[in-house]
C-alpha positions in Angstrom: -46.1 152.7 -244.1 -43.5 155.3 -243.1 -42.5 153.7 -239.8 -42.0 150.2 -241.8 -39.7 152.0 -244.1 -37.6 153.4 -241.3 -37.3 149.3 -239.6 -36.0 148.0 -243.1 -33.7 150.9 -243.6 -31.9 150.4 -239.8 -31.5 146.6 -240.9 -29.7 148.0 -244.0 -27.5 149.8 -241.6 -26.8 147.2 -239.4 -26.0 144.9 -241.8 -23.7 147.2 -243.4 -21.6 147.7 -239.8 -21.3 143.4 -239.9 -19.8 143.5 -242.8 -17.4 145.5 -242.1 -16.5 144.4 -238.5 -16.2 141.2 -240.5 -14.1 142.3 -243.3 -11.4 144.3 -240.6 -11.2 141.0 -237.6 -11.4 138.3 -240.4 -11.9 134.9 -238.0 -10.9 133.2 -240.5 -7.6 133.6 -241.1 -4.8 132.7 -238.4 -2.9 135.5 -236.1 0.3 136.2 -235.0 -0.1 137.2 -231.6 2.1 138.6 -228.9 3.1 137.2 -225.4 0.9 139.1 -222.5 3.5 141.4 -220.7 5.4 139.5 -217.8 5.2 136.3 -219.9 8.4 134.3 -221.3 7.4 132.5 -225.0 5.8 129.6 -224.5 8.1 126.9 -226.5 11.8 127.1 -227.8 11.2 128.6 -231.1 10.0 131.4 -229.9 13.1 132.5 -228.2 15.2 134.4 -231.0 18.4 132.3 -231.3 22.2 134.0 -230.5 25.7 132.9 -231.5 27.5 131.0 -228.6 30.3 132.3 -227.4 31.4 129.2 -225.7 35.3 127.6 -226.8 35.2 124.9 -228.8 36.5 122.2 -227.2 40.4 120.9 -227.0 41.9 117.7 -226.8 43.2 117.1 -223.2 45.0 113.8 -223.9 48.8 113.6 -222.7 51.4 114.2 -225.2 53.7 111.3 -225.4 56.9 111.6 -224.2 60.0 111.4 -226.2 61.4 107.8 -226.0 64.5 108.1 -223.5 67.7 106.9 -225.7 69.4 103.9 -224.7 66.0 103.2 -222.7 66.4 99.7 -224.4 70.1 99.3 -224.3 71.3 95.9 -222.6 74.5 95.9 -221.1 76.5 92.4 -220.5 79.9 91.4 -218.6 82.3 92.8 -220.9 79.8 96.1 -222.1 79.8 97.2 -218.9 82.8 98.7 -219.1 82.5 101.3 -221.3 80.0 102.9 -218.7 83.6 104.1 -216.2 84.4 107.5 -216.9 88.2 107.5 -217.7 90.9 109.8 -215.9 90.7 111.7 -218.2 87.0 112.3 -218.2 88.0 113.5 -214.5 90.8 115.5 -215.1 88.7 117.7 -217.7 85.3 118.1 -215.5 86.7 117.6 -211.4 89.0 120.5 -209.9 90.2 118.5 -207.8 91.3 115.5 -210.2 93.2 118.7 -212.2 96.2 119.0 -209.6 98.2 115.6 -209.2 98.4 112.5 -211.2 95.7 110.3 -210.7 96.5 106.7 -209.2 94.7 103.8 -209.8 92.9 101.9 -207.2 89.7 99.1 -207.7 90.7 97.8 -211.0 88.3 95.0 -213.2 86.9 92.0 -211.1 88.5 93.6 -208.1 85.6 94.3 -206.0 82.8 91.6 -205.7 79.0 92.4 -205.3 77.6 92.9 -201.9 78.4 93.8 -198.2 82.1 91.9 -197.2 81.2 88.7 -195.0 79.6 89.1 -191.8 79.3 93.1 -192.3 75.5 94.5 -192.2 74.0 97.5 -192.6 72.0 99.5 -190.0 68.9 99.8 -190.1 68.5 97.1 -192.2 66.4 98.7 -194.2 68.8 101.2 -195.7 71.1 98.1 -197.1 70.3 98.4 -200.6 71.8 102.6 -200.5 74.9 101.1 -200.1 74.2 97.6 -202.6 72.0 99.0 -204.9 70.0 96.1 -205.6 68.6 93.5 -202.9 70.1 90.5 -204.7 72.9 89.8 -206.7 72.6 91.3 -210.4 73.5 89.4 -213.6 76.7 91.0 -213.5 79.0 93.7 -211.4 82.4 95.5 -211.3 83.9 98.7 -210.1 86.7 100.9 -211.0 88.6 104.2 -208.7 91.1 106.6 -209.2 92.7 108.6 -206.5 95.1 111.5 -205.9 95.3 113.2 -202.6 92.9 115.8 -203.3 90.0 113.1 -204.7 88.6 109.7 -204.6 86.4 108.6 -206.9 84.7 105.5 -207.4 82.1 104.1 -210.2 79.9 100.8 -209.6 78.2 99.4 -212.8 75.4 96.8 -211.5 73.7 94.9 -214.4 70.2 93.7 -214.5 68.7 90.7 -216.4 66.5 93.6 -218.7 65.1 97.2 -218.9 62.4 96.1 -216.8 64.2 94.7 -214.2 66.7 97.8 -214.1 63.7 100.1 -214.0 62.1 98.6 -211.0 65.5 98.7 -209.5 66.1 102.0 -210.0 62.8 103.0 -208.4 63.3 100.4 -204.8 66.7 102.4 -205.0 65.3 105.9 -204.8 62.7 105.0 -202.6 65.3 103.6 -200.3 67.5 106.5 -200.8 64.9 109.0 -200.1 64.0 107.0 -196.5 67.3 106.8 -195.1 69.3 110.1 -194.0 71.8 108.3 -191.9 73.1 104.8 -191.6 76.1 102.6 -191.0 77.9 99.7 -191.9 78.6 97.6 -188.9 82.0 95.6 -189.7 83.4 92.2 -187.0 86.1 93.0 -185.8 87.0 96.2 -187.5 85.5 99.9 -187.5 82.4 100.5 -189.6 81.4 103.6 -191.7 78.3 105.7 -191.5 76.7 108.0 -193.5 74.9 110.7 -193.1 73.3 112.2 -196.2 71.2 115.4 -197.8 68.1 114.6 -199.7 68.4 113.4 -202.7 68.0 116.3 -206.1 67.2 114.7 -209.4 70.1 114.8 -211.5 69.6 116.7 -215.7 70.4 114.2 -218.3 68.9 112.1 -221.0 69.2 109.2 -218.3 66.9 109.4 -215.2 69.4 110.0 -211.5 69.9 111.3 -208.3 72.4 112.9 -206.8 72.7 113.2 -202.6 75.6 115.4 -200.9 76.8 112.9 -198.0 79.2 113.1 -194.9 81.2 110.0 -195.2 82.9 109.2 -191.7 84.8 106.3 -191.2 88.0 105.5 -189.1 88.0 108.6 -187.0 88.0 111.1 -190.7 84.7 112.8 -192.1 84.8 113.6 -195.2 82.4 115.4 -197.5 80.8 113.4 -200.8 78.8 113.3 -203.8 76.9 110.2 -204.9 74.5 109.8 -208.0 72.8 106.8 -209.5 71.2 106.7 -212.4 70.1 104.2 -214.6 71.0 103.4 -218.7 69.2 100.3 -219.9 69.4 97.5 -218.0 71.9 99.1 -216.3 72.1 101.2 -213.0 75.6 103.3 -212.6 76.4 104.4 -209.1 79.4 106.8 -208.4 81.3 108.7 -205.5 83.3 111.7 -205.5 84.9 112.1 -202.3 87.0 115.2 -201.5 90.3 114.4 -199.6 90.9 118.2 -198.3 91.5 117.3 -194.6 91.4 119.9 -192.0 88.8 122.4 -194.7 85.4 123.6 -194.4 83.0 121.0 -195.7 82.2 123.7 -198.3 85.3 124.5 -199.4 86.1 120.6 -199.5 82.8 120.1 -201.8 83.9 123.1 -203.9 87.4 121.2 -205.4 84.9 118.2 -206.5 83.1 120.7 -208.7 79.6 120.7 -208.6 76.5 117.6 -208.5 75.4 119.1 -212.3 78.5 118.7 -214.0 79.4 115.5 -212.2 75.8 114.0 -213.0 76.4 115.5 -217.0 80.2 113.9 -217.0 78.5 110.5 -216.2 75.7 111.5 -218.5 77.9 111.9 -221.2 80.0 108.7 -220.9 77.1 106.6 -220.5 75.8 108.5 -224.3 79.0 107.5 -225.5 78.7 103.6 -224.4 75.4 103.5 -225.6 76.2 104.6 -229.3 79.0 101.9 -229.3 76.3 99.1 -228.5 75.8 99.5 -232.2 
């Protein structure tokens, strides 16, 4: 009877120690458990989120360029000439146009378009640095004004439209850019050649070139400046030629001024004209 008593009361005990194990690991609810050391979580939520520190992104389209004025002008036969500088547009901005009277020289419908009969240019493929365009434009004249310290000379070449122009403009720098040296082969008579610097894009609100150029023709060399540059349907070409015989080809460039403030003087008539389109 006394060992009986002793089995019942190590059941109570037992029992007892369940209940409790029970009570402290309660199966039954869910756990939050921990990754085993060495272990990255096992989905994306489990990785605690940080701020990004990455830019935001920024817009990388082009800005557009400011419209070019007078891009759309359109020049005619009797326009045109409001493009020539004036003698006294020379007299304020070239040195050498400062010392004696000017004297005209090409006047309007003087000089026709083109290479004189039977002339050519050498290589051929440096004709249109001396014609400008391959064909002959809607409409054409020239103008000069000489003393004996200065020649200058203006071309105005007119194109059917802007677009026209612009493509010109571009074969003409191309052209330009290609040929350093080239000649005009005359019948009969002596030619001229040219031997010229690369071309430096002229400042303006009109796009242009300007080249410094040796100029020799009947036995004299002579130094030069030569721009283009193109206003509407318009492409203006002009010389400067400095007449100081027997001087440094420095010295000679230095009475013509300088190819900025020649470019701006041509600039700043070609502003003019364009306001007076209306």
């Amino acid at each position: 009877m006394e060992e009986r008593s002793r089995w019942w009361w190590w059941l109570v005990v037992v029992a007892v120690v369940v209940v409790v194990v029970l009570l402290v690991v309660q199966p039954w609810a869910e756990h939050q458990t921990e990754p085993p050391p060495g272990t990255s979580p096992s989905s994306a939520s489990d990785v605690p989120s940080a701020p990004s520190t990455a830019p935001s992104p920024t817009s990388t389209t082009p800005a557009t360029p400011a419209p070019v004025p007078g891009a759309d002008a359109v020049f005619d036969t009797t326009t045109l000439a409001t493009l020539f500088v004036t003698d006294a547009d020379l007299v304020a901005d070239v040195p050498a146009a400062a010392g004696t009277p000017l004297q005209p020289g090409i006047g309007a419908g003087d000089l026709a378009w083109g290479l004189p009969s039977g002339s050519t240019i050498e290589p051929a493929s440096c004709t249109t640095a001396v014609t400008v365009v391959d064909s002959e434009p809607d409409a054409f004249d020239a103008r000069s004004s000489s003393n004996e310290a200065l020649d200058w000379e203006q071309r105005v070449t007119v194109l059917d439209d802007g677009t026209d122009a612009r493509e010109a403009f571009a074969d003409l720098v191309t052209t330009v850019d290609a040929c350093p040296e080239y000649s005009q082969v005359n019948p009969g008579v002596d030619g001229s050649s040219w031997v010229a610097q690369p071309a430096i894009e002229g400042q303006g609100a009109y796009p242009s070139i300007v080249q410094e150029i040796t100029h020799r023709s009947e036995g004299s060399s002579l130094p030069e400046y030569r721009g283009h540059m193109l206003v509407g349907n318009a492409i203006v070409t002009w010389t400067a030629t400095s007449l100081a015989v027997d001087t440094a080809p420095d010295a000679a460039l230095a009475t013509l001024g300088d190819p900025a403030s020649l470019n701006a003087m041509v600039q700043a008539r070609a502003q003019q004209a364009v306001g007076g389109l209306g």
